[in-house]
SERO-4910 file (N, C-alpha, C, O; in steps of 0.05 Angstrom, whole numbers):
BEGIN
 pado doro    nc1    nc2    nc3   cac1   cac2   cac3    cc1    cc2    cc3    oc1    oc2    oc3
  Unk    A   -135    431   -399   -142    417   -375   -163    396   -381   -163    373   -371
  Unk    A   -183    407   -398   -205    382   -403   -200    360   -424   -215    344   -433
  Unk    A   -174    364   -430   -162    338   -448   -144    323   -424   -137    300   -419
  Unk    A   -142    342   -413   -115    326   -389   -127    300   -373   -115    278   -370
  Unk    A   -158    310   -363   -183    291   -356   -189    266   -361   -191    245   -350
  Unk    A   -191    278   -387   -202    263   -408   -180    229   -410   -187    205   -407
  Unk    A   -151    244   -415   -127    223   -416   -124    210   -389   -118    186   -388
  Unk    A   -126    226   -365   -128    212   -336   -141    188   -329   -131    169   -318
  Unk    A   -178    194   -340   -199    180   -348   -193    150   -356   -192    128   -346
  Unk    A   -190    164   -387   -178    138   -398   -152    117   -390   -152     93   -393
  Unk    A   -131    133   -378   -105    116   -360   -124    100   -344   -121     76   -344
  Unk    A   -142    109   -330   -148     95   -298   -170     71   -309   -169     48   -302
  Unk    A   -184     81   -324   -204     60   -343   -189     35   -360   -199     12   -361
  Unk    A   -166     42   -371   -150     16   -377   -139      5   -364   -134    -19   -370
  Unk    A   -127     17   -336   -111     -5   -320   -134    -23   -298   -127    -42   -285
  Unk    A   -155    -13   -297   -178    -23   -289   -189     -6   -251   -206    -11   -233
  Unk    A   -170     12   -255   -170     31   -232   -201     34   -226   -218     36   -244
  Unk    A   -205     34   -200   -238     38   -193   -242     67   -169   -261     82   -163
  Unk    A   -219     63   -163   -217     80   -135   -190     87   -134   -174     68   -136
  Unk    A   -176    122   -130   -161    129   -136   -160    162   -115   -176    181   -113
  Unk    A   -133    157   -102   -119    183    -88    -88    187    -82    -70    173    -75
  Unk    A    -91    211    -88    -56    214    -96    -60    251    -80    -77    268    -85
  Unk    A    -34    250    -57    -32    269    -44    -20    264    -16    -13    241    -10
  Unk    A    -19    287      2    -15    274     29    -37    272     44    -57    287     45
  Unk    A    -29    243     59    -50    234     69    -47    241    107    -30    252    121
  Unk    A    -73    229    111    -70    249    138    -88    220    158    -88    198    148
  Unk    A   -101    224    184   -113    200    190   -138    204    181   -150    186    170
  Unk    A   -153    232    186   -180    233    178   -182    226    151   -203    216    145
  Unk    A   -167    229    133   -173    221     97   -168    189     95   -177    178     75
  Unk    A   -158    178    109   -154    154    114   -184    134    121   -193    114    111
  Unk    A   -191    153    147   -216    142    143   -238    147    135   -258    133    140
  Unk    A   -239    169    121   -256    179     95   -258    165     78   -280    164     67
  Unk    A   -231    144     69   -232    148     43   -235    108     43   -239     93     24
  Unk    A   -231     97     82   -234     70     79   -260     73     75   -268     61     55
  Unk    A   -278     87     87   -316     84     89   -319     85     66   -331     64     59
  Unk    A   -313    102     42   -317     99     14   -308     85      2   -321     87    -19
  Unk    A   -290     68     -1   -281     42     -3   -293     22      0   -302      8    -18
  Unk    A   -295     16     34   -313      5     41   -344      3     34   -350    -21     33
  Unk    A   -366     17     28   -380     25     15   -380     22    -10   -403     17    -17
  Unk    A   -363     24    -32   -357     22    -54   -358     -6    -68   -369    -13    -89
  Unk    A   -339    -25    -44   -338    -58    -54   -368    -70    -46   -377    -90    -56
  Unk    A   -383    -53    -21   -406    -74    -18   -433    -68    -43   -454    -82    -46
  Unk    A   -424    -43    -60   -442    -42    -87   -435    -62   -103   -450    -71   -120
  Unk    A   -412    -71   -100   -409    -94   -122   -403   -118   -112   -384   -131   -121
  Unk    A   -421   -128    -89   -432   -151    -86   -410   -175    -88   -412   -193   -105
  Unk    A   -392   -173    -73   -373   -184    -74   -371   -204    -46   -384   -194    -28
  Unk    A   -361   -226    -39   -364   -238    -14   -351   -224      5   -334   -209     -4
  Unk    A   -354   -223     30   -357   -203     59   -328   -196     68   -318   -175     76
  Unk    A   -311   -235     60   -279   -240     71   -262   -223     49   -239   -215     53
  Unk    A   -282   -218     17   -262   -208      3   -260   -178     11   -239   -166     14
  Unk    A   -284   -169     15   -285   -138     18   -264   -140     49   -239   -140     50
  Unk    A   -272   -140     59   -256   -148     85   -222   -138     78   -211   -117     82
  Unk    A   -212   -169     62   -186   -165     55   -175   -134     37   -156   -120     42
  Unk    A   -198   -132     11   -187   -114      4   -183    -83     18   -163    -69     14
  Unk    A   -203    -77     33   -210    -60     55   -193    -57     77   -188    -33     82
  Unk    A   -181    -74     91   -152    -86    106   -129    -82     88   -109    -78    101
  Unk    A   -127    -83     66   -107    -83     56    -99    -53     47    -76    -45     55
  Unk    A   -112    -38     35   -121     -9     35   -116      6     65    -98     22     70
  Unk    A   -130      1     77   -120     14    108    -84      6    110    -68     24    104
  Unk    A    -76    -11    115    -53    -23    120    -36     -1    104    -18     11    116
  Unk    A    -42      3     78    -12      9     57    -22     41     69     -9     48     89
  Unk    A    -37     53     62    -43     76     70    -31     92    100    -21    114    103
  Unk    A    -37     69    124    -28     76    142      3     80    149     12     96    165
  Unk    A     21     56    128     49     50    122     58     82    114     77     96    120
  Unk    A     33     84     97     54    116     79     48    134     99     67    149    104
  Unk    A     29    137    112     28    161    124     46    160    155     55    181    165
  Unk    A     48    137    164     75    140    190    100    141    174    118    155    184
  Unk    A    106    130    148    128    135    145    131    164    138    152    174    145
  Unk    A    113    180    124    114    209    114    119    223    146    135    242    145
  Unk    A    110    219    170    105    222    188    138    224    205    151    243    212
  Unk    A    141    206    207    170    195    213    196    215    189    219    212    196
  Unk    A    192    225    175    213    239    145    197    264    147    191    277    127
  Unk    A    189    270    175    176    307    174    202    327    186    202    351    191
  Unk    A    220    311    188    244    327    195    265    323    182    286    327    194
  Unk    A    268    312    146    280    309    136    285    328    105    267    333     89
  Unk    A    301    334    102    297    354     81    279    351     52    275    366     32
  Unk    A    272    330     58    254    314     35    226    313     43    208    301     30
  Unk    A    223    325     64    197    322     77    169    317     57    153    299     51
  Unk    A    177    354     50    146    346     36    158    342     -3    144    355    -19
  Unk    A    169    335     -9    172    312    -31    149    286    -23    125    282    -30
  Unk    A    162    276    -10    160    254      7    121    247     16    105    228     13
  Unk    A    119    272     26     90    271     34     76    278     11     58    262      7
  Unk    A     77    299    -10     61    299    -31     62    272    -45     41    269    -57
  Unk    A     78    254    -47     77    233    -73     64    214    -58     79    194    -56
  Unk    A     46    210    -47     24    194    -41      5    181    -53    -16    194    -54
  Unk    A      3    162    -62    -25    154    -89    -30    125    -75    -16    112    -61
  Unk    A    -49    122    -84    -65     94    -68    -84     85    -89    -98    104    -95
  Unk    A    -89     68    -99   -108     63   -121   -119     23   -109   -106      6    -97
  Unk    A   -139     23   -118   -157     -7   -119   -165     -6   -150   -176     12   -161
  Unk    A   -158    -27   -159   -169    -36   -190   -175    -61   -190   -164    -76   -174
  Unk    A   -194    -71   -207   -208    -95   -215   -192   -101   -244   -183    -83   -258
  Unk    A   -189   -134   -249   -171   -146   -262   -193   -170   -274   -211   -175   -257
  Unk    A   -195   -179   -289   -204   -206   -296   -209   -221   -275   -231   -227   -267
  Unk    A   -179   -231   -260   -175   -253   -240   -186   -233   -213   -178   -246   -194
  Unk    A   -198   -212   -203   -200   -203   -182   -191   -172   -178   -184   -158   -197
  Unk    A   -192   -162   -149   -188   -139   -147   -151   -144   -130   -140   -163   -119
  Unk    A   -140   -104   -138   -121   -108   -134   -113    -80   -120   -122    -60   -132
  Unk    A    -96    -76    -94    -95    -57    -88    -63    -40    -85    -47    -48    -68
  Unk    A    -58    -27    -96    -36    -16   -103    -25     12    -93    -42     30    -96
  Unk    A     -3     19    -82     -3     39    -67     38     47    -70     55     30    -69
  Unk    A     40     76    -72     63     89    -88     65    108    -66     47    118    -52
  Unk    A    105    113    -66    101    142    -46    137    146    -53    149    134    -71
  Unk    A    144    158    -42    174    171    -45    187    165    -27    178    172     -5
  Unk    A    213    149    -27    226    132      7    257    144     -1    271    147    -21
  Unk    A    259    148     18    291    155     13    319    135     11    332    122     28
  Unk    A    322    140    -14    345    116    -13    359     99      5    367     77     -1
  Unk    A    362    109     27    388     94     49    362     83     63    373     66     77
  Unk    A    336     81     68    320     59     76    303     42     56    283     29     61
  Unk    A    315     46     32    299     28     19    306     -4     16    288    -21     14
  Unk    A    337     -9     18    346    -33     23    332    -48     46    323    -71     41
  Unk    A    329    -40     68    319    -50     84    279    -53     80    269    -72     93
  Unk    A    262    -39     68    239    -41     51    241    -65     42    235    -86     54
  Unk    A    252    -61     14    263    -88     -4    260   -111      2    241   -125     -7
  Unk    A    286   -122     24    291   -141     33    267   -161     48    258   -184     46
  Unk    A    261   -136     65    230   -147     78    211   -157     58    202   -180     58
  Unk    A    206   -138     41    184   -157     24    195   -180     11    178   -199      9
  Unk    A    219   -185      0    238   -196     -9    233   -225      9    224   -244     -3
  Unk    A    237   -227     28    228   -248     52    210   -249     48    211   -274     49
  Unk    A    188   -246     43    162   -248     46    148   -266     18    130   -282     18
  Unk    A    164   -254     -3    150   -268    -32    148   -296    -31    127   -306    -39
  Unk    A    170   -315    -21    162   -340    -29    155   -361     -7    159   -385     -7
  Unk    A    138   -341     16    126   -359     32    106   -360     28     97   -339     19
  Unk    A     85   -384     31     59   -400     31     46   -381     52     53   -362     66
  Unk    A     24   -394     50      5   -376     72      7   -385     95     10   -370    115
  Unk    A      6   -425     96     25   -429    127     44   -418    142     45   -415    166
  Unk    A     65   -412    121     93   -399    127     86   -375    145     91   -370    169
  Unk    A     71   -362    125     64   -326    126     50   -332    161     60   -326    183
  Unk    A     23   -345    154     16   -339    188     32   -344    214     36   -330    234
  Unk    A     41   -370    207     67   -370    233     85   -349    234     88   -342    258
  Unk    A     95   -339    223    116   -313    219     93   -296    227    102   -289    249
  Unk    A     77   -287    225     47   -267    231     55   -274    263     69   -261    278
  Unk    A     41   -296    268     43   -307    301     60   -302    316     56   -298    340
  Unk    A     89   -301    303    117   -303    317    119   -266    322    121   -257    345
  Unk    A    119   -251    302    113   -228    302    103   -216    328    113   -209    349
  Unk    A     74   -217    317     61   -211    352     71   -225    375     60   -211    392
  Unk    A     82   -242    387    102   -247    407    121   -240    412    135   -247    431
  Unk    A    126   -223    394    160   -204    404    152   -175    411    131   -165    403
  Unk    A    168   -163    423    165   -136    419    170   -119    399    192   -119    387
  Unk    A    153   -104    394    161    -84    368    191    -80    357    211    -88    369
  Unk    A    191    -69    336    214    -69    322    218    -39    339    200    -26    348
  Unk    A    247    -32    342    256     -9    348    251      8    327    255      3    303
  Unk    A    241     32    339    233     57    321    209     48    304    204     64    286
  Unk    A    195     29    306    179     26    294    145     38    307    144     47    330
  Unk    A    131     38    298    106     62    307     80     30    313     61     32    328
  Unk    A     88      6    297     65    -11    299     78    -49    320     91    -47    340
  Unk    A     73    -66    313     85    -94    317    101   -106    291    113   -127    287
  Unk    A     97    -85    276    116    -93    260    104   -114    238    118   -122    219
  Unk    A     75   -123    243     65   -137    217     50   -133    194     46   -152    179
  Unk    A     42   -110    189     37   -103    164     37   -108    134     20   -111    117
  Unk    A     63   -108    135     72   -126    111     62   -156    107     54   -166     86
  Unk    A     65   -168    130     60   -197    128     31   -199    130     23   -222    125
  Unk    A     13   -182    135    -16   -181    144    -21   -185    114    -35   -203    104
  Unk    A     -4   -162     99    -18   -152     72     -8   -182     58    -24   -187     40
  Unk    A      5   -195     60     21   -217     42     -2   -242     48     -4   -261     32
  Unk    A    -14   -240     67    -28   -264     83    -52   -265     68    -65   -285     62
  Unk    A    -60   -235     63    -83   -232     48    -89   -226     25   -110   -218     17
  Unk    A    -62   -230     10    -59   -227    -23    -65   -256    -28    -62   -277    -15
  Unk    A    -77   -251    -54    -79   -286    -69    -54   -294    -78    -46   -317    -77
  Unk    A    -35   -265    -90     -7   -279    -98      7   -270    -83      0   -255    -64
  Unk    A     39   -278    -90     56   -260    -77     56   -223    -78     43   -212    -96
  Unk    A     66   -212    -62     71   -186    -65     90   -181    -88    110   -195    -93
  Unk    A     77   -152   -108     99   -148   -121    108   -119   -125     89   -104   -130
  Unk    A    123   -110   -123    146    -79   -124    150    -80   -143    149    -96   -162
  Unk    A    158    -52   -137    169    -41   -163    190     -8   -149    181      7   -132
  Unk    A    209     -5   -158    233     18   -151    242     35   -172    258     25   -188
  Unk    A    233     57   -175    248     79   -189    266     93   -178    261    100   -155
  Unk    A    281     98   -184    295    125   -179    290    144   -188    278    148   -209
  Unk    A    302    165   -165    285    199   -183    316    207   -181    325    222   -198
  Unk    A    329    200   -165    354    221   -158    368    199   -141    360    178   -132
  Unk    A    399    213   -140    416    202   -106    409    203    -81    425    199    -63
  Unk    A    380    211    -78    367    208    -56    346    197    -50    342    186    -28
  Unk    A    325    199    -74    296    190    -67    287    172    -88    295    178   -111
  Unk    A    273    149    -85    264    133   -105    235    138    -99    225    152    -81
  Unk    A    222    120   -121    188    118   -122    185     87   -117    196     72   -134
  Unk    A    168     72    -92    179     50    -96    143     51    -91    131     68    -78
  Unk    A    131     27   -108    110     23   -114     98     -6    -99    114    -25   -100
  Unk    A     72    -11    -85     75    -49    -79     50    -47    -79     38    -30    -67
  Unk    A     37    -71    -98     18    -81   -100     12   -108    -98     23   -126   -110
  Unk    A    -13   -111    -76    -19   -133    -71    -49   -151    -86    -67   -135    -90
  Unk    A    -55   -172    -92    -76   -181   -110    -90   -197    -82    -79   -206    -61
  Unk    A   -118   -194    -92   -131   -207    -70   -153   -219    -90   -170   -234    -81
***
């Protein structure tokens, strides 16, 4: 176990990981874990809009996994689904970056995809009008928020959003999205 650490350590230290949780998440750990976050970026003296964004951006993905785990509590994948939870913030050369992994079940991941898929090669003009247009409609059906999330997080990345999809099986993938701020 104290080599296992040790190699954990070192993974999270090379990819430049600063802040790191993997599990199911719940609302109180959510905001446990923004105040320490939050708290965390204002030790390193960073400007107010960045902490801001990265801090917003962290709540956002976090809250994504936990309605969707939320929403798949009556699915036979349930707690698959809710244990594979991980959320990480890492520092990069060019800035900080916040990254966040969970278990989606195949037959909605196309529709995941595509959304962010729309989203990659719009500008930030693009992004906020689409933001704007958003909040003037009514929610998406079955949806738990307004449906902007995604575009919130895209608005406040420096680059585009980028994914990533595994498969585990004919049912569940690992689909990964990290945003750079």
């Amino acid at each position: 176990m104290i080599h296992t650490l040790l190699h954990i350590q070192n993974v999270l230290r090379d990819n430049g990981i600063l802040i790191s949780f993997a599990g199911r998440l719940s609302q109180g750990l959510i905001e446990e874990y923004g105040t320490a976050v939050k708290s965390y970026l204002e030790t390193e003296q960073r400007p107010r809009n960045e902490i801001f964004d990265i801090f917003s951006i962290f709540i956002e993905q976090t809250q994504n996994i936990k309605n969707y785990c939320s929403v798949k509590e009556q699915s036979p994948f349930s707690d698959t689904i809710a244990n594979s939870c991980i959320v990480t913030i890492g520092k990069t050369a060019g800035g900080y970056y916040v990254c966040s992994g969970n278990v989606v079940d195949n037959t909605e991941l196309g529709t995941l995809v595509s959304r962010i898929d729309a989203l990659v090669p719009l500008d930030k003009t693009a992004l906020r009008r689409l933001y704007k247009e958003k909040l003037r409609e009514d929610p998406p059906t079955g949806c738990t928020g307004a449906g902007v999330g995604l575009i919130d997080i895209a608005r406040k990345s420096r680059e585009p959003l980028e994914y990533t999809v595994t498969e585990l099986d004919g049912h569940l993938s690992f689909f990964t999205l990290k945003a750079i701020v």
